[in-house]
C-alpha positions as CSV (number, residue, x, y, z in Angstrom):
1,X,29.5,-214.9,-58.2
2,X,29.5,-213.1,-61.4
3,X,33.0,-211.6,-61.2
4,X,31.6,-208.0,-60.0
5,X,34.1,-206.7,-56.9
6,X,32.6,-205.7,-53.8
7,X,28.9,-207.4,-55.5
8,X,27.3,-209.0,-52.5
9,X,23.7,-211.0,-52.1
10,X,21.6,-212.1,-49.6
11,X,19.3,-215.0,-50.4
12,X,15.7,-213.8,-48.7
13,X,14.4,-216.7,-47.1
14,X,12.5,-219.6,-48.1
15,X,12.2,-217.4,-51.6
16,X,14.2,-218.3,-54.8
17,X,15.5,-214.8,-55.2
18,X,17.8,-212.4,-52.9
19,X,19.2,-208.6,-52.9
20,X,22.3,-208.6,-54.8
21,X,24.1,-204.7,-53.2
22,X,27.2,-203.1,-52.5
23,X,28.0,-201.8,-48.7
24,X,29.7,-198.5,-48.6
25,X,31.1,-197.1,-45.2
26,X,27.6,-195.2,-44.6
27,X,24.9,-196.9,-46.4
28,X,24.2,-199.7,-48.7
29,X,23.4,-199.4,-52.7
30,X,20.9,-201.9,-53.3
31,X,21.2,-202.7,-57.1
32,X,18.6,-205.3,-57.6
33,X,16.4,-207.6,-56.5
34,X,16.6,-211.1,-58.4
35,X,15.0,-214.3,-58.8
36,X,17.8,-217.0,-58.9
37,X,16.1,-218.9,-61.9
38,X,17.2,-216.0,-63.7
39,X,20.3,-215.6,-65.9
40,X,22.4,-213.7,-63.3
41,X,25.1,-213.0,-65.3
42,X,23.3,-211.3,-68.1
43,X,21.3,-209.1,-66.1
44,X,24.3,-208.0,-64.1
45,X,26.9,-207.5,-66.6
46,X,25.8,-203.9,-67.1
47,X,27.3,-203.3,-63.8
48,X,30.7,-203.8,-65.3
49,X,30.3,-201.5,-68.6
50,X,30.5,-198.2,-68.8
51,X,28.3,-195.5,-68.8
Protein backbone atom coordinates (compact mmCIF):
# COMPACT_ATOMS: atom_id res chain seq x y z
CA UNK A 1 0.00 0.00 0.00
CA UNK A 2 2.44 2.54 0.96
CA UNK A 3 5.67 0.45 0.75
CA UNK A 4 5.76 -0.07 4.74
CA UNK A 5 6.68 -4.07 5.37
CA UNK A 6 4.59 -5.97 7.55
CA UNK A 7 1.88 -2.48 7.43
CA UNK A 8 -1.56 -4.11 7.36
CA UNK A 9 -5.29 -2.44 7.20
CA UNK A 10 -8.57 -3.33 7.71
CA UNK A 11 -11.26 -1.28 6.04
CA UNK A 12 -14.12 -0.91 8.96
CA UNK A 13 -17.32 -1.39 7.34
CA UNK A 14 -19.59 0.60 5.42
CA UNK A 15 -17.02 3.56 6.74
CA UNK A 16 -14.43 5.28 4.43
CA UNK A 17 -11.60 4.71 6.85
CA UNK A 18 -9.82 1.45 8.42
CA UNK A 19 -7.05 0.45 11.16
CA UNK A 20 -3.89 0.43 9.41
CA UNK A 21 -1.44 -2.16 12.30
CA UNK A 22 1.26 -4.41 12.47
CA UNK A 23 0.62 -8.20 14.06
CA UNK A 24 3.42 -9.38 16.23
CA UNK A 25 3.43 -13.02 17.51
CA UNK A 26 1.49 -11.91 20.88
CA UNK A 27 -0.39 -8.77 20.15
CA UNK A 28 -1.17 -6.27 17.56
CA UNK A 29 0.34 -2.47 17.39
CA UNK A 30 -2.35 -0.54 16.12
CA UNK A 31 -0.67 2.59 14.50
CA UNK A 32 -3.56 4.56 13.30
CA UNK A 33 -6.84 4.98 12.51
CA UNK A 34 -7.44 6.69 8.93
CA UNK A 35 -9.92 8.04 6.76
CA UNK A 36 -9.12 6.85 3.16
CA UNK A 37 -9.87 10.34 1.63
CA UNK A 38 -6.80 11.19 3.30
CA UNK A 39 -3.28 11.37 1.84
CA UNK A 40 -2.05 7.91 3.11
CA UNK A 41 1.20 8.14 2.12
CA UNK A 42 2.12 11.39 3.85
CA UNK A 43 0.66 10.63 7.02
CA UNK A 44 2.46 7.27 7.14
CA UNK A 45 5.74 7.95 5.89
CA UNK A 46 7.01 8.73 9.41
CA UNK A 47 6.68 5.12 9.97
CA UNK A 48 9.67 4.66 7.73
CA UNK A 49 12.08 7.50 9.19
CA UNK A 50 13.98 7.29 12.00
CA UNK A 51 13.60 8.31 15.30
Amino acid sequence: MVGIDGLRSRRLGRFPCGWFYFERSDHVDVVRLLAYAQDLETILGDLNQDP
